[in-house]
N, C-alpha and C positions, 0 to 999 in steps of 0.2 A: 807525264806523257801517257796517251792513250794505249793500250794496249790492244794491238792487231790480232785481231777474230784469224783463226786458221781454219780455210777455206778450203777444198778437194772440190773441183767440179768433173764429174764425171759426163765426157759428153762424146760427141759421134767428131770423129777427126776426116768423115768423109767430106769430098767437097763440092756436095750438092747442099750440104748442112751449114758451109764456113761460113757463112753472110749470119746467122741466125749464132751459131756459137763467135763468132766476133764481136756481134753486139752485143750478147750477154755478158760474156768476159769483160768487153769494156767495161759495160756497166758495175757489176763487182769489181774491177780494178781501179773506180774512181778513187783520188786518194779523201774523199770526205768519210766516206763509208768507214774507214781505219779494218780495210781486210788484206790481207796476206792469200794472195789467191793459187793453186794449182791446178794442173791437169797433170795427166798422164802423160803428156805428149814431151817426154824428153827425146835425147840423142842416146841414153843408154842402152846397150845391146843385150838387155835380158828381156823375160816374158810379159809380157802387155799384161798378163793376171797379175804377178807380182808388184807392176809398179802399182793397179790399180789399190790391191790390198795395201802395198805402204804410203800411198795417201793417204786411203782410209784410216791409217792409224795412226798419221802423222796429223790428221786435221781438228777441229775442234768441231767441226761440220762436215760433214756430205753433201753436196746438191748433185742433183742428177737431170740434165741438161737432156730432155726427149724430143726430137723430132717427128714428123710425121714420115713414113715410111711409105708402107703398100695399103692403098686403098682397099679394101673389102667390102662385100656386101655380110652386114652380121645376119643372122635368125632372124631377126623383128624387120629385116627389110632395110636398116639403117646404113646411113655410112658407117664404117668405122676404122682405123688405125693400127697397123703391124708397130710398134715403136721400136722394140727393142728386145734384146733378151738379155733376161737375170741370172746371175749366180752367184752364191751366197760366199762369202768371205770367211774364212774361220779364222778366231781372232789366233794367235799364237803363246 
């Protein structure tokens, strides 16, 4: 038997985003793929940082699911994209 890749996607739970993280989630939860997929998004009542760090170190993988946010005008005139903001994990 194949052994299932461990998966953490790390994505936006808002729901102007859930049409775009549904279908991605679909997609890595096809069962051809053989992935074991997470999120964040449980029922447990602790810190949203915390569960984010114990997927990360429950996974074999991280993906990080970014949407398009706030439109900007950058320096050179261009469109360009707010996605998200980072912080760093310390492993324990």
């Amino acid at each position: 038997m194949i052994r299932k890749l461990k998966v953490f996607v790390s994505c936006s739970f808002d729901a102007d985003d859930a049409p775009v993280t549904r279908a991605f989630l679909k997609l890595l939860r096809n069962p051809k793929f053989h992935l074991e997929v997470r999120t964040a998004e449980d029922h447990q009542s602790r810190p949203f940082g915390d569960k984010i760090k114990d997927g990360i170190h429950w996974a074999d993988i991280t993906i990080g699911v970014f949407t398009r946010r706030f439109e900007i005008l950058n320096t050179r005139g261009r469109k360009s994209y707010v996605v998200s903001c980072l912080y760093p994990v310390e492993k324990d």
